[in-house]
C-alpha positions in Angstrom: 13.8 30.6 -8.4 11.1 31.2 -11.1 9.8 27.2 -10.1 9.7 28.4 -6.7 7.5 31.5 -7.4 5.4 29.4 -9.4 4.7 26.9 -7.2 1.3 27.9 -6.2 -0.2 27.1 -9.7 1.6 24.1 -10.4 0.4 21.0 -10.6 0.6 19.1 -7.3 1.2 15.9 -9.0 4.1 17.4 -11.3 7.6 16.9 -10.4 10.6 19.3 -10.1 13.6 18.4 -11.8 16.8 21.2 -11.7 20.3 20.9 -13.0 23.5 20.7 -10.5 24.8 22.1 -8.7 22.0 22.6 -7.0 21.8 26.6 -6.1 18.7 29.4 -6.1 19.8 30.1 -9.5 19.8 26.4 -11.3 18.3 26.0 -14.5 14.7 24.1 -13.3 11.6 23.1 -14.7 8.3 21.7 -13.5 7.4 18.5 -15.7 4.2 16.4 -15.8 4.1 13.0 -13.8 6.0 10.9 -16.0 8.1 13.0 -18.4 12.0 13.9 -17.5 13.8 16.0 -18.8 17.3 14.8 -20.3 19.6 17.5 -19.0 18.0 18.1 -15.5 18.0 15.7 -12.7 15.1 14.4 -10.5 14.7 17.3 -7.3 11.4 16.5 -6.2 7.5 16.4 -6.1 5.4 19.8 -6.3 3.5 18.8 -3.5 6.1 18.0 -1.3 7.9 21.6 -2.5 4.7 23.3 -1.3 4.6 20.9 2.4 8.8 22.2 2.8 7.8 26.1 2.6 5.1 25.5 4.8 6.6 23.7 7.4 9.7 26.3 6.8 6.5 29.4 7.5 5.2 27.7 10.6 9.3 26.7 12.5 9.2 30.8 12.3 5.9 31.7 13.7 4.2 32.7 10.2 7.0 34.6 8.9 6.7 34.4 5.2 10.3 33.8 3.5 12.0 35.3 0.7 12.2 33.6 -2.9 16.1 33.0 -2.2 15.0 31.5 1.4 12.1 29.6 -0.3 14.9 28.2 -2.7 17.3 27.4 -0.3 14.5 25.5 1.8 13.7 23.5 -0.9 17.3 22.4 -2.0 18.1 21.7 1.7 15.0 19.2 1.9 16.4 17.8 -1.4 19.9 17.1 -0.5 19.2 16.1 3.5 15.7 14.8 3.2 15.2 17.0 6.3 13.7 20.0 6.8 16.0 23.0 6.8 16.7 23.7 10.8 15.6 27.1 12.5 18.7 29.0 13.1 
């Protein structure tokens, strides 16, 4: 969850990478274009984190989401390549 709160000041061109099982609490880290990190596998770009919470924003009429609901947005996109439904 800290990569999600620190999304806004990452670099849109960086990439995500976490470790799995993916959960809100997975070990994450934000990594230039081109570098990966050994232990952590490829979860996606920084750009396309910050398009999944705003789609996520705008499916429920503004409302902002929590970190956890942030997180889970993001890991949904990840594993389904969909955005996560309104329920």
């Amino acid at each position: 969850m800290d990569v999600i709160s620190a999304l806004a000041s990452a670099d849109p061109e960086a990439v995500i990478y976490a470790s799995a099982p993916l959960t809100p609490c997975s070990e994450a880290m934000v990594c230039a274009e081109g570098e990966s990190p050994a232990a952590l596998e490829y979860l996606l770009e920084v750009a396309l984190a910050r398009e999944i919470l705003h789609v996520w924003a705008n499916w429920r009429h503004g409302r902002q989401p929590t970190l956890e609901e942030e997180a889970r947005a993001v890991i949904h996109y990840a594993q389904q390549d969909a955005y996560e439904p309104v329920q």
